[in-house]
N, C-alpha and C positions, 0 to 999 in steps of 0.2 A: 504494500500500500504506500502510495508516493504520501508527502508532508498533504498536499491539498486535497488529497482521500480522507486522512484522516481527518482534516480541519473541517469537511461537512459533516464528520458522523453528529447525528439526531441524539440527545442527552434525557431521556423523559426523568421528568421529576423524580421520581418514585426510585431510581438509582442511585439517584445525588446522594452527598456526604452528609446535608444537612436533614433531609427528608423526615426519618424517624423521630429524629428533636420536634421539630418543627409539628408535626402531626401529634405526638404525645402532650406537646404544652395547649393546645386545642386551635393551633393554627392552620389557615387553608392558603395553600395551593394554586397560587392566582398566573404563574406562570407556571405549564405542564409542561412545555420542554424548551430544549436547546440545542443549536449548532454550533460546532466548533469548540475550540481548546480555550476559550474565554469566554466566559457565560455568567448571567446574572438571574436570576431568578427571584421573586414577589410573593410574599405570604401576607397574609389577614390574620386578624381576630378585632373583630369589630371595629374599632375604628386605627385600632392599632398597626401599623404596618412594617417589616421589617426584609431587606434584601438583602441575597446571600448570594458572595460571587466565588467561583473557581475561576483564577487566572493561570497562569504559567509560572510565576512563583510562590503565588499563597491561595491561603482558601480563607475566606474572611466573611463578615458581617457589617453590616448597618444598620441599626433603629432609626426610622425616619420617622417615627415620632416623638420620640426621646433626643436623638442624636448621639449615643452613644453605640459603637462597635468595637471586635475584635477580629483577632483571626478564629479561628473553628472551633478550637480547645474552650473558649469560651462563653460561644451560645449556648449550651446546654446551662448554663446558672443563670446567665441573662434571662430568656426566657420561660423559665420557672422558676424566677422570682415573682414574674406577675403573679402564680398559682399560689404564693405563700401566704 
């Protein structure tokens, strides 16, 4: 597979790194998939909103309602604090 084979393959949510967090804290799902080796992805919980990207050297988060992110290691306590 040359580099721009790889760069379209299709990413569905449901594989992602961040997926199971994100579903367990009662978040949805607002971007289903993704192409290529840089990708951002969109979750809900009512009015809450937070995006979760894999690039080419990290995998990280953003609260765009808070404004507060990490890299990966971290979303799991971010959000399930809301739950606390």
């Amino acid at each position: 597979m040359t580099f721009e084979q790889a760069n379209q393959v299709i990413h569905p949510v449901t594989t992602q790194w961040h997926y199971d967090t994100m579903i367990a804290a009662g978040f949805i799902p607002e971007t289903l998939e993704q192409t290529g080796f840089v990708r951002s992805y969109k979750y809900t919980k009512g009015n809450h909103v937070i995006t979760v990207h894999t690039g080419v050297s990290a995998d990280y988060w953003r609260d765009r309602t808070t404004g507060d992110g990490g890299y990966w290691g971290t979303l799991s306590e971010h959000v399930n604090s809301f739950n606390a």
